[in-house]
Residue, then its C-alpha position, 0 to 999 in steps of 0.5 A: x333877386x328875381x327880376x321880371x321882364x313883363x309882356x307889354x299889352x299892346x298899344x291902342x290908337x284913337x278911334x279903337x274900341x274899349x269894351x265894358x266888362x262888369x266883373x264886380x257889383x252892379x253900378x250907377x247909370x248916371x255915373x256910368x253914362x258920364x264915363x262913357x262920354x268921358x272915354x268917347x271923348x278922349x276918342x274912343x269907341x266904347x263896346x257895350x255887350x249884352x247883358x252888362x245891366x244884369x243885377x243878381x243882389x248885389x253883383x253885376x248878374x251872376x258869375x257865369x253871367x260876368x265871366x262870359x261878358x269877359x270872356x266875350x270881350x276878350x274873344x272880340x275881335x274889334x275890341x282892343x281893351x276892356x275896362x270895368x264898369x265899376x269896383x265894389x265886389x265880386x271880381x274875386x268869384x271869376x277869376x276861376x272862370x276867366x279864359x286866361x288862354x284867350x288872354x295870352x294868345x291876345x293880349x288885349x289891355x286890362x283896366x281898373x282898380x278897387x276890386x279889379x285889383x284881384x283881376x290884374x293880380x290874377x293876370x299878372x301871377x298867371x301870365x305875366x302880362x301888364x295891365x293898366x290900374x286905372x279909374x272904372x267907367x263909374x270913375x272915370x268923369x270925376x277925374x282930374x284933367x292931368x289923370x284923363x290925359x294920363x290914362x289916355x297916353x298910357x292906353x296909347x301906349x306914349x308915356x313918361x310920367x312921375x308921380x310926386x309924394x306928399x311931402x311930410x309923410x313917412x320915407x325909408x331911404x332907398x332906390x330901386x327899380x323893379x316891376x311895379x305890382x299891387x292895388x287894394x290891400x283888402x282885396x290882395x289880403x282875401x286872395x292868401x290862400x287861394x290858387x292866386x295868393x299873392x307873392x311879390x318877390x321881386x317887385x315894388x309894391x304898392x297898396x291903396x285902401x278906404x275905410x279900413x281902421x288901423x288894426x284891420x290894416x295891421x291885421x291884413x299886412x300881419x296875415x299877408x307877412x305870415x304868408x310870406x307875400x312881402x319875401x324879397x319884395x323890392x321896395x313899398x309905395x303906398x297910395x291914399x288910404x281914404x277913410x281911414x281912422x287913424x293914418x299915423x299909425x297906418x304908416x307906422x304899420x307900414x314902415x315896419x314892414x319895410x324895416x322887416x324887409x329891408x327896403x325903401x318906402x315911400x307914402x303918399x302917392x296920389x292914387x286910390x279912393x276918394x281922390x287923384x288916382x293917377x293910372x300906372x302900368x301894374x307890371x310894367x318897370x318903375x322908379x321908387x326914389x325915396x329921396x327925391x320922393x317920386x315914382x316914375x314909369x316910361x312907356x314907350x310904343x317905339x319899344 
């Protein structure tokens, strides 16, 4: 059993600066502004770099262009995290071209989801260090009250939180305790293969994912086990899949994989599209308790 001790991001505190990055596609600006009143209203001072606006099809400008407003932020001095404008697509094609020295001699805090999944991945796999997997700025004022103020603490870096599951959905029994790494699926899937393909030994994992049918479902998880990413993984907790066209047989593909590995499982998490999507610290120790049904984290900035 592998057991990751992860570098914390370091904490922010009100009035600090977030800048926006757009990695991925292009976004809304009626959205986009509504987020930023949100995150200057939970205190914070927002960083928009120039050049965020750029369109080229249907990403965020090209992929230089995107890679250097990242980059840009990321050598800021006054910027103390960053937080993508929006999923969609597009993260995958920079993460080549991400400066991840300037990230591990700064370790600035990272947010997002969806797409941005493949981000926090990438950071993960090559140095180890947290990342929040959050809302986008495009997300961020649809949000629910009690996920702003979590989102909030978790960027202070003061939180303890549980996250209940849906009652009625499909458990394996088991308890654990491991870092807590995952997102998207499709996402995860499209990086086998790559120099980012996803191994999770020694982790819980936990999957989100929209509008994908059962059989395509089936199709990433039967490939990612071919490719030996679920080898020694700890436990599986899994998030909203949104749109999906048939959820019971979802799970089933689910629960078989747990019963491959051997290891707890826990469904219905409030997190992922079209709905609650409570932040965590993707990283960072967590709690799976099938029993009680629960995820829970503790971040602390004593520590």
């Amino acid at each position: 059993m592998m057991h990751i001790r992860p570098t914390m991001y370091r904490f922010l505190k009100e009035s600090d600066s977030i800048g926006i990055a757009a990695p991925a596609s292009h976004f809304d600006p009626i959205r986009f502004e509504a987020g930023l009143d949100t995150l200057r209203q939970m205190g914070f001072d927002v960083r928009l770099p120039e050049g965020l606006f750029a369109k080229e099809g249907f990403l965020a400008g090209s992929d230089q262009h995107r890679a250097e407003i990242f980059n840009f932020l990321m050598a800021a001095g006054d910027v103390k995290a960053i937080i993508a404008a929006r999923g969609g697509y597009g993260s995958q094609r920079i993460l080549d071209l991400i400066d991840y020295h300037l990230l591990a001699r700064d370790h600035k805090l990272i947010i997002g989801f969806s797409d941005l999944t493949v981000v926090l991945w990438a950071v993960w796999s090559r140095l180890k260090l947290a990342t929040i997997h959050g809302p986008t700025i495009t997300t961020l004022a649809q949000s629910g009250e009690n996920e702003k103020l979590a989102l909030k603490r978790l960027i202070l870096g003061k939180a303890e939180f549980t996250l209940p599951a849906t009652q009625g959905l499909p458990r394996r029994p088991g308890k654990v305790c491991a870092p807590l790494v995952g997102g998207n699926l499709t996402s995860l899937c499209h990086l086998v293969g790559t120099d980012f393909s996803p191994r999770f030994e020694g982790c819980i994992l936990i999957l989100e994912d929209c509008g994908e049918k059962a059989y395509r479902i089936d199709r990433m998880v039967y490939q990612m086990q071919q490719a030996g990413c679920f080898d020694k993984i700890m436990g599986i907790a899994l998030g909203r899949f949104s749109g999906c066209d048939d959820l019971q047989s979802v799970n089933r593909i689910f629960m078989s994989l747990a019963e491959a590995q051997d290891v707890p499982l826990l469904a219905g998490l409030p997190l992922g599209h079209d709905g609650p999507n409570y932040p965590f610290v993707h990283g960072a120790f967590a709690e799976l308790d099938t029993e009680n049904g629960k995820l829970s984290q503790v971040i602390s900035n004593v520590a």
